[in-house]
N, C-alpha and C positions, 0 to 999 in steps of 0.2 A: 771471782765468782765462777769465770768456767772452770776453772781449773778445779774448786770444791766441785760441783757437778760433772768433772769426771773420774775424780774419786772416788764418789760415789754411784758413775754407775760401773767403775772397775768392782767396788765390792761389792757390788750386785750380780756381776759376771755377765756386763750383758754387751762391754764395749767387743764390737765388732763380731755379733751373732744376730740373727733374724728368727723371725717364727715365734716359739714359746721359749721365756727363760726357762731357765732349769737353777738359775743359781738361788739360794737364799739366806739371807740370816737368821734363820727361825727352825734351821734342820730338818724343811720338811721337803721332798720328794715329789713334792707334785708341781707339773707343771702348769705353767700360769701364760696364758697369752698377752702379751704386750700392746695395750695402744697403738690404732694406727696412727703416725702423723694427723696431726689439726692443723691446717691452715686456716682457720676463721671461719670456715664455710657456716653459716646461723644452723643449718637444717642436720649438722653434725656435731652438735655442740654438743648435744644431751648424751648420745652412746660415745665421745670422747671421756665425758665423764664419766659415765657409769664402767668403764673399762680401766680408766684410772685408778676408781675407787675399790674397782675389782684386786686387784694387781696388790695396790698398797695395803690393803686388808690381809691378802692372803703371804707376803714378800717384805714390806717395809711398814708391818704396827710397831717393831721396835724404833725404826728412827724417827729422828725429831720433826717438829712439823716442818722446820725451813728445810731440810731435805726432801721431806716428803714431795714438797713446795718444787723444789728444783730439779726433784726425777722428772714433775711432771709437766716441765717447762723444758727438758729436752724432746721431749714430742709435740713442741708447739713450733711448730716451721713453714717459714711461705705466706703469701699473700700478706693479708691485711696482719696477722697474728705478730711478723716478724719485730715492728715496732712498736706495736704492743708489750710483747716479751723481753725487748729492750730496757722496757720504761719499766717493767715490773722489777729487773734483776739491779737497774740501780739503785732504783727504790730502797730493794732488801740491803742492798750492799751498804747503801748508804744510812740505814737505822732507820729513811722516814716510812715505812710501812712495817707492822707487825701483824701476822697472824695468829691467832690463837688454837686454830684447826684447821685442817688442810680443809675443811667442809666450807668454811667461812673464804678459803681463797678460791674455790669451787663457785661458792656463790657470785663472786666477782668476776669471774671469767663466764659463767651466764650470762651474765647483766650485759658483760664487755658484748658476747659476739652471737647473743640472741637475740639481740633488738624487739622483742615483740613478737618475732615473727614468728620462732617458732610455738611460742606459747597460743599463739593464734593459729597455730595447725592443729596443734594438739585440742585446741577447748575444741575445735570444730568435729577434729576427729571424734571427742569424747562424745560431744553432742547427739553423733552419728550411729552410737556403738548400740546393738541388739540382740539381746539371747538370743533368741531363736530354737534353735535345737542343740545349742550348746549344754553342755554339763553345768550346773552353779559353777563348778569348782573352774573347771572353764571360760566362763565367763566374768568371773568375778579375777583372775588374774589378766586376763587381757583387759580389762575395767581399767586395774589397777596401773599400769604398763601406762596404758593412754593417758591416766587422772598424772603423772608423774610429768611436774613440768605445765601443765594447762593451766593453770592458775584455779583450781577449784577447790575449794575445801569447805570444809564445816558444811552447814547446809544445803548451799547450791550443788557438792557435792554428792550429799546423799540423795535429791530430789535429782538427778542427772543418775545417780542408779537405781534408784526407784521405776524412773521413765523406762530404761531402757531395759530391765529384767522382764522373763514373761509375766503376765496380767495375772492368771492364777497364782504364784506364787508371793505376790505383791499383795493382794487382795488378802491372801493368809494372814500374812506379816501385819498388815493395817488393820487387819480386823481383831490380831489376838488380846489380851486382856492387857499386856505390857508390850504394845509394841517396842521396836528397835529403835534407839535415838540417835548415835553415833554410826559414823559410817562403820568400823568397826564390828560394829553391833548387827548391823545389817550384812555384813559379810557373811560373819559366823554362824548366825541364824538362817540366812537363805541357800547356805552349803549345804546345813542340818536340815531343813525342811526339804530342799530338792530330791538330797541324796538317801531320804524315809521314804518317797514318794516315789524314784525307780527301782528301790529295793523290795515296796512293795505290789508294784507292776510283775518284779520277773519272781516273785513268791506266786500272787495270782495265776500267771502265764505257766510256773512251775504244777500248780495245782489243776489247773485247765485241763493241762495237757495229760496228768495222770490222768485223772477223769474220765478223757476221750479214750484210755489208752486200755481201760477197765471195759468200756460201756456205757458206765453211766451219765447219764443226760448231763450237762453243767447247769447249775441254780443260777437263776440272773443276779446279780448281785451291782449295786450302786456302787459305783465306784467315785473317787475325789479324783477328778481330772484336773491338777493344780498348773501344771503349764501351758 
């Protein structure tokens, strides 16, 4: 087994280099940063993964998933992870584990070394989260970032972005004739509702200021204050 995972990270070109690879099988030029080491810490499991999945996405979609699998067990080193990683490479060696997607051995290394806890930072973060003076589009990807991992989905989800976008904007959404059912759906609509509603603030502000710039008095005019 090590010996296949250092083959494979010779043809990856990354035995004894640091920083970002550069090597690939895929001919492409761009470079990729490499995962820091994981030693089991819970509260770094999540951007280990998301670094891994970075990497193998853009460096290793051509190989198999048991390489995929054993690129991403050489950056698993130290503390609690080290016997862990032991037990996974016999495993594989031995035929009694198969994966069917590096996603599915992803899952299991979750399970392995986030015990809860961090899924319990995260709902609590999510719980927390508040437009404010954020942008939709702003808001709605740091939503997303925190919903990744908290355990929310389906409805608690959407009623956790409901709470937390501004009141105006919400009120729109629930009042229209088909509200948004899927969180999804609520994404895309409160991007498109925000982003009508500052476009036509700085129209307004655009015409204000001709106005003032002419003479003429500005008409009072009702405006939709949605945030």
């Amino acid at each position: 087994m090590q010996a296949q995972i250092q083959a494979l990270l010779a043809v990856q070109g990354e035995v004894g280099t640091g920083g970002a690879a550069t090597g690939s099988n895929m001919g492409s030029h761009m470079e990729v940063a490499k995962p820091a080491i994981f030693n089991g810490e819970a509260g770094r499991v999540g951007g280990f993964i998301t670094a891994c999945r970075l990497y193998i996405k853009m460096r290793l979609r051509g190989n198999t998933v048991e390489e995929q699998i054993q690129w991403v067990l050489t950056y698993v080193q130290g503390g609690s992870a080290d016997v862990w990683k032991e037990n996974v490479m016999e495993e594989l060696e031995a035929g009694e584990v198969e994966y069917e997607s590096v996603e599915e051995f992803f899952t299991i290394l979750r399970k392995e070394f986030g015990g809860g806890e961090e899924e319990s930072v995260k709902a609590v973060g999510l719980r927390k989260m508040e437009q404010g003076g954020k942008t939709m589009e702003e808001f709605v990807q740091e939503f997303k970032r925190a919903a990744r991992g908290s355990g929310y989905e389906g409805r608690p989800l959407v009623e956790e972005f409901k709470r937390g976008m501004n009141g105006g904007i919400r009120r729109k959404l629930m009042e229209a004739e088909n509200p948004p059912a899927s969180i999804e759906q609520w994404y895309r609509r409160a991007m498109a509702l925000d982003r009508n509603w500052r476009e036509s603030r700085r129209e307004e502000e655009r015409l204000r200021g001709k106005k003032e710039a002419t003479g003429s008095a500005p008409k009072q005019e009702q405006r939709q204050n949605l945030p």
